[in-house]
C-alpha positions in Angstrom: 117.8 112.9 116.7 117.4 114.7 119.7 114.3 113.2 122.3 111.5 115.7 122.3 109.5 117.0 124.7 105.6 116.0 125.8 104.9 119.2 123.5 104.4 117.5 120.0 107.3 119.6 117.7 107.0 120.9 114.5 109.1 120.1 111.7 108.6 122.5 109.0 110.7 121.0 106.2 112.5 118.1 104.7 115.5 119.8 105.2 115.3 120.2 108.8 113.4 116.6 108.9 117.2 115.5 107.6 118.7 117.6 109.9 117.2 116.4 113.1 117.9 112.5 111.6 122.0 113.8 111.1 121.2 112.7 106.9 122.6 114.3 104.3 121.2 117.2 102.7 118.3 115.9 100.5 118.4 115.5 97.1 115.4 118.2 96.6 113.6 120.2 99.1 110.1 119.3 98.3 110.7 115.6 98.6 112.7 112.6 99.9 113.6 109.3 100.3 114.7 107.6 103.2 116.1 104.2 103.6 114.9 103.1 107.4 118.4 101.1 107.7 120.7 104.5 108.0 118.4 105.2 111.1 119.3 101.9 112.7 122.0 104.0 115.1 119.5 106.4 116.1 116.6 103.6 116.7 116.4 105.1 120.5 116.3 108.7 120.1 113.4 107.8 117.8 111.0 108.9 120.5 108.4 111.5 121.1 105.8 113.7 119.5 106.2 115.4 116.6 103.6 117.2 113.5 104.9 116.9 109.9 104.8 119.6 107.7 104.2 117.4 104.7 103.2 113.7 103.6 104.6 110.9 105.1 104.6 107.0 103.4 106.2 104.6 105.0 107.0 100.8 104.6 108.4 98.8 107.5 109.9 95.7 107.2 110.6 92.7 108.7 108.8 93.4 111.4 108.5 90.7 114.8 106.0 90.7 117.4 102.0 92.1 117.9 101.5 95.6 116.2 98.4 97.3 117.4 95.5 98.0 114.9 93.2 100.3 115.8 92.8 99.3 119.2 92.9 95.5 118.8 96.2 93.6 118.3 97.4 91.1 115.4 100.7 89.6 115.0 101.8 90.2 111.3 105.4 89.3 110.1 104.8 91.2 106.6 105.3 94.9 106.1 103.1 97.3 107.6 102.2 100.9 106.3 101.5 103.7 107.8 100.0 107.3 106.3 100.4 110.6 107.3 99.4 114.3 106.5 100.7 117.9 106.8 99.4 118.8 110.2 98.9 114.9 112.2 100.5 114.2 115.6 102.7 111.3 115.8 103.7 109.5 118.6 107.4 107.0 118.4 108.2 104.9 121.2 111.4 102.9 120.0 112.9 100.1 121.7 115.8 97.9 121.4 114.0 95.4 119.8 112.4 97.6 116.9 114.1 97.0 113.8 114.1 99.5 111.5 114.3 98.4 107.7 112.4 99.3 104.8 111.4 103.2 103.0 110.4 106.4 104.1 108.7 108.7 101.3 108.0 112.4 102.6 106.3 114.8 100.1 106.1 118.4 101.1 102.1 119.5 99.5 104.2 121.9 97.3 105.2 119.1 95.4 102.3 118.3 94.3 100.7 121.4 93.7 98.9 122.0 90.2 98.7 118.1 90.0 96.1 116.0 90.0 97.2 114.0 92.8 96.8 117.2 95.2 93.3 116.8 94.7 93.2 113.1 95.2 95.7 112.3 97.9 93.1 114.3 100.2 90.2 111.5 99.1 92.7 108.4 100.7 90.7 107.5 103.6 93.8 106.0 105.5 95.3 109.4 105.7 93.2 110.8 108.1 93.6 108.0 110.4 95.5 107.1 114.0 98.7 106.9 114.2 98.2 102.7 115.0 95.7 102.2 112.3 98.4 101.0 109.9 98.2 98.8 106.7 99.4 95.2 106.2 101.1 93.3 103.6 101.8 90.3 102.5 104.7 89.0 101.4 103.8 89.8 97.5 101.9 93.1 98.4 105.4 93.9 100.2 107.3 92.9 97.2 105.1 95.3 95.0 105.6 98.3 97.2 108.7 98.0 97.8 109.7 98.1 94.0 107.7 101.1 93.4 109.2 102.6 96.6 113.2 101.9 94.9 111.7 102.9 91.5 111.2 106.9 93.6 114.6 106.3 95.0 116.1 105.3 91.8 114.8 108.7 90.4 115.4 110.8 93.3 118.8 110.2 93.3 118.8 110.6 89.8 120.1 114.3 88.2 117.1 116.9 88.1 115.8 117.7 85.1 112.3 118.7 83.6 111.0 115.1 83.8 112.0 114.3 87.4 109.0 115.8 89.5 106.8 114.3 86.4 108.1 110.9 86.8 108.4 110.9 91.0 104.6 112.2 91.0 103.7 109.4 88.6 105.5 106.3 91.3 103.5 108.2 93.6 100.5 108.0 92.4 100.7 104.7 91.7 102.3 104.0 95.1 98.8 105.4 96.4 96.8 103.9 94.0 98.2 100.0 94.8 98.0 101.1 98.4 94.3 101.9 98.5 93.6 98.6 96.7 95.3 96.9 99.6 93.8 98.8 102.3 90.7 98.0 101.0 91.5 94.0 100.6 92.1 94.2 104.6 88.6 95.2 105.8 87.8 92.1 103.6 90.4 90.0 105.9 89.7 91.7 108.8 86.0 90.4 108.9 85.8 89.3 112.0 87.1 92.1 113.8 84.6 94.7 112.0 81.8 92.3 113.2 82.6 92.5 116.6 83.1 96.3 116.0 79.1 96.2 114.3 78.1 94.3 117.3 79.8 97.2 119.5 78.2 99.3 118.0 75.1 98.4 117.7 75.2 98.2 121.8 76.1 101.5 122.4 73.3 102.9 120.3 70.7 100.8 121.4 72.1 101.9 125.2 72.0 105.1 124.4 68.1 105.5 122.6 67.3 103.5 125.8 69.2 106.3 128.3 68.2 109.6 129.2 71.2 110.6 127.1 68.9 111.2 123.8 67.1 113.7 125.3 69.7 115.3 127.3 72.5 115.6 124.5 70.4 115.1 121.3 71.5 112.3 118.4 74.5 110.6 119.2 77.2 112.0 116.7 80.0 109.8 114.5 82.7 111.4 116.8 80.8 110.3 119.8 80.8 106.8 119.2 84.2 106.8 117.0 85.6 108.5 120.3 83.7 105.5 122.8 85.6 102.5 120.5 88.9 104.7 120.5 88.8 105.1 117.0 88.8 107.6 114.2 85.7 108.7 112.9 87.2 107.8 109.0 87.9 104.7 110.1 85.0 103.7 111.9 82.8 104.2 108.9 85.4 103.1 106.5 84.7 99.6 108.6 81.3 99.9 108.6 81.1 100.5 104.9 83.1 97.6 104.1 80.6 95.3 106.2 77.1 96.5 105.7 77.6 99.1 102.6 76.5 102.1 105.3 78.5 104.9 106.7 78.2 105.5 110.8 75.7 108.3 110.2 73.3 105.8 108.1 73.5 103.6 111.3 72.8 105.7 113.5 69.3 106.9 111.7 68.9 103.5 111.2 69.1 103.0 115.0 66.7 106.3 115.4 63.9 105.3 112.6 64.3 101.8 114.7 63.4 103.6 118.3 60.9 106.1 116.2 58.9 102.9 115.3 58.5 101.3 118.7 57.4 104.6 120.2 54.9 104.8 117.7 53.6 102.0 117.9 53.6 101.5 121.7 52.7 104.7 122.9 50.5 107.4 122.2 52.8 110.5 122.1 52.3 113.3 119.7 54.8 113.2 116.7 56.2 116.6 118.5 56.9 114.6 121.7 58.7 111.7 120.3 60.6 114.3 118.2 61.5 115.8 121.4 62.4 112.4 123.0 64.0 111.2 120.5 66.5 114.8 120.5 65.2 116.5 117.6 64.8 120.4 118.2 62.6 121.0 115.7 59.3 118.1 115.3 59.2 119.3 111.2 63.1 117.5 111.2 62.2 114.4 112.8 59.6 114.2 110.6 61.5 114.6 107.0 63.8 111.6 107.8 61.5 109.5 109.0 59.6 110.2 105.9 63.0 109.9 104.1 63.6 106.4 105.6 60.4 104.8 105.5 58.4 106.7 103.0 55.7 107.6 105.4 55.4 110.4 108.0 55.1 109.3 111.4 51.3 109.5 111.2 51.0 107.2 108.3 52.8 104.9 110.0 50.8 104.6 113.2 47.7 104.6 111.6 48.9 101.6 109.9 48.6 99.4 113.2 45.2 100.8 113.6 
């Protein structure tokens, strides 16, 4: 495979997604398998940026050395996962010492089209994320996935017939399905790193209620604070779900109802002006969540001190 420019290049099909790895034709144009171990002789032209045209699952194993997660790192000598969609720029930087075993499942969205799945593949939260936001296994998790993976291979190399794209859709779906169930089971194991990540960011909104910022740029968004820890916006909330049972976006009105409180009841501003303050364009707005939140205006709440 030829090394690609800084210019991310698109790769429109399976076919030419063989073409560029010097494979064989694939079995069917809407789908492949790929074992990791025939790439082993082009492990250093592996490198660049490139956008699939379709879905991309892939197991690597046997892996040695610190992987990075998110933005944190972790040494894990179990298979890792990673998920892509149609559309997602992905960065490879291959050394000598990468080892490339394991499967490579690629799904062109015509595949799935008129199935079920099309509709739920979009609802898998580790799709939308980084490129280094990857899943781990252990040893029996890899053992699981990497039977279903064989079980697709099995079939694609099978003869097509009116049961194949049945069949191959129905390993998928339960490739996805066992997958999100481990994905999952890691924010459990990854506790301590999503506390630190609460604790981060429950810093940067407290710094930022207490800044000028508020008022200048309005209510700090999800991107905005997914983009000041270097992570997704999927993933951030995904983490925050998993710890506290609230999305960024709850935390952050949580944070705001928080500030609304103190200003109420330290200060004697007008409802409009803390509104204002607080970066609410319109007073009636500010008013409706706090309502929402607490289950009394802003009024009824300050009158409650007095």
């Amino acid at each position: 495979m030829k090394k690609i420019a800084n210019t991310p290049y698109v790769i429109k099909s399976i076919s030419e997604l063989h073409r560029l790895l010097s494979l064989p034709k694939p079995e069917h144009p809407l789908v492949s398998m790929i074992n990791l171990s025939d790439l082993r002789e082009s492990c250093l032209e592996l490198m660049g940026s490139f956008v699939y045209s379709f879905y991309s699952i892939c197991i690597k194993k046997d892996f040695k050395g610190k992987l990075k997660y998110g933005q944190q790192y972790y040494d894990f000598d179990e298979g890792t996962m990673t998920f892509f969609s149609p559309g997602q720029v992905i960065s490879t930087d291959a050394t000598d010492e990468q080892a490339l075993n394991g499967w490579w499942l690629v799904v062109h969205p015509d595949f799935i089209q008129n199935y079920p799945l099309a509709r739920r593949i979009k609802e898998y939260g580790f799709f939308s994320y980084a490129v280094n936001e990857a899943l781990h296994l252990s040893e029996k998790e890899e053992a699981m996935i990497t039977s279903i993976m064989k079980n697709i291979e099995l079939e694609y190399r099978s003869a097509i017939d009116t049961f194949s794209q049945d069949v191959i859709l129905s390993h998928i779906d339960l490739l996805l399905t066992y997958s999100n169930r481990f994905y999952n089971r890691q924010f459990i194991t990854r506790k301590q790193a999503s506390n630190d990540l609460l604790i981060r960011v429950e810093e940067l909104l407290t710094n930022y209620f207490n800044s000028d910022e508020v008022k200048k740029s309005g209510l700090p968004t999800v991107h905005y604070l997914a983009d000041q820890l270097y992570l997704s916006p999927s993933y951030l909330s995904d983490s925050l779900r998993a710890l506290t049972g609230q999305s960024t976006q709850q935390h952050i009105h949580n944070k705001l109802i928080d500030k609304a409180k103190e200003i109420l009841s330290t200060t004697s501003l007008s409802v409009s002006e803390i509104a204002y303050q607080l970066g609410f364009e319109y007073p009636q707005s500010f008013s409706k969540l706090f309502k929402n939140k607490t289950n009394v205006s802003p009024l009824e709440f300050r009158h409650s001190f007095n």
